[in-house]
Every structure is written in C-alpha cells, then in structure tokens.
C-alpha positions as CSV (number, residue, x, y, z in Angstrom):
1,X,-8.7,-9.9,3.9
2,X,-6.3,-11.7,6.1
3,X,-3.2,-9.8,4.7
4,X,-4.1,-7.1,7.8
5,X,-3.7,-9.6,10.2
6,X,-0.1,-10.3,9.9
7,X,1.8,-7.4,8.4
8,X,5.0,-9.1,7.8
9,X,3.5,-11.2,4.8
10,X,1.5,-7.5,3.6
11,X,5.1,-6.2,3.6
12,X,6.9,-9.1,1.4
13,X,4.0,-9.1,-0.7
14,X,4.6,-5.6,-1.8
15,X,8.1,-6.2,-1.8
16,X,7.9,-8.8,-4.2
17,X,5.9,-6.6,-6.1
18,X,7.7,-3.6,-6.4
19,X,10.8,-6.1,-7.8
20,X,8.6,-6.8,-10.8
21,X,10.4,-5.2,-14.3
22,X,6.9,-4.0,-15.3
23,X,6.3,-2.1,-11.3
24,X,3.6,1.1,-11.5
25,X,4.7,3.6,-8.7
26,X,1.3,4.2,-7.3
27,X,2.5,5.6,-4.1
28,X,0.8,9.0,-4.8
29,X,-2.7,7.5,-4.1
30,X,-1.0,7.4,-0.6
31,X,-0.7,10.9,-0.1
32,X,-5.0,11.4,-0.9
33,X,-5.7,8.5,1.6
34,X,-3.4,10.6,4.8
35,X,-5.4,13.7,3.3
36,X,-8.5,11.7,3.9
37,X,-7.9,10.1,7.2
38,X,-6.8,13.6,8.9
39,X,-10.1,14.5,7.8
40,X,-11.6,12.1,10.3
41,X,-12.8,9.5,7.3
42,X,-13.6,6.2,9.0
43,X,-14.3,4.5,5.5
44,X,-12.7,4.7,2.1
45,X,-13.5,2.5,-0.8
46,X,-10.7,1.7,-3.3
47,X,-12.6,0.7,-6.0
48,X,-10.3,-0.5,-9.5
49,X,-11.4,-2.4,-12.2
50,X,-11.6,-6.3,-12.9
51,X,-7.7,-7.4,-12.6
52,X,-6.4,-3.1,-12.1
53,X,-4.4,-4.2,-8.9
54,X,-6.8,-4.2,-6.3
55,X,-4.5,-6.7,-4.1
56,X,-0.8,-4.9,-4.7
57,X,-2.7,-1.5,-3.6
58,X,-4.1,-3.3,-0.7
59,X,-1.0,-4.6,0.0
60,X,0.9,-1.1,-0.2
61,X,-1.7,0.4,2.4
62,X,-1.1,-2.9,4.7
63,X,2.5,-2.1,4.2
64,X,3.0,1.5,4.6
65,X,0.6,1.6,7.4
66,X,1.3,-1.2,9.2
67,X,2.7,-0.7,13.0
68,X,4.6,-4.0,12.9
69,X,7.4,-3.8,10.3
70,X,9.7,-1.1,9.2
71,X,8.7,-0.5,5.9
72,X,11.1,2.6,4.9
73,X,13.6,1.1,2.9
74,X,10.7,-0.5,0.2
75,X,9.0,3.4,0.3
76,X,12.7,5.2,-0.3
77,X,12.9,5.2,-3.7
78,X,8.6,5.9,-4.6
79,X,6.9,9.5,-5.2
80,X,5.7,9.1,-1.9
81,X,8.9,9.3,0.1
C-alpha cells in the first residue's frame, strides 16, 4: 500500500476519481471511521467485494486524512463536508 507514503499522489488519485461522470459520493463512510477512531480503534478493516472500489476508498481515507496536502476543495462539495 504505498499510496500512504506519499499523500500527494493519494490526493490526485481521488481527484481523478471524483471527475469521473459515473462518481459514487461515499464520503459518509467517513463520518463511521472518525466515530470509530475517537473510540480509540487502532484497526479497522474495510472489507468490499471483488472490484466494489476497494482502492478509490483507500484513496479517500489517504486523502482526507492525510497531514500533507490540503484536501478541502476535493471534500467541499461531498455529504461529508
């Protein structure tokens, strides 16, 4: 999972993503995981099925988490803002 590692590319990634004509907001599964990690969580497993978007909801974690990048202006328009 090296798309941690360098935020930046986590961030375009879901950019390029969320410009898609067929984009699913699934910023909502945000506000469980924040639920979660107050709870003092240390591991979550996102489990999807074979070819469900396991890497774009990677990638939205990396992004909206990530210390690195300002990530506000991709999260503006989603449920989650």
């Amino acid at each position: 999972m090296g798309y941690y590692l360098n935020p930046e590319d986590v961030l375009e990634l879901y950019r390029g993503e969320t410009e898609k004509p067929y984009f699913v907001d699934k910023t909502e599964m945000l506000s469980e995981l924040i639920t979660l990690l107050e709870q003092g969580r240390n591991y979550i497993s996102v489990t999807r099925p074979r070819r469900f978007g396991k890497s774009v909801v990677a990638a939205m974690i990396g992004s909206f988490f990530g210390k690195g990048v300002d990530s506000s202006d991709v999260f503006a328009h989603f449920k989650i803002s």
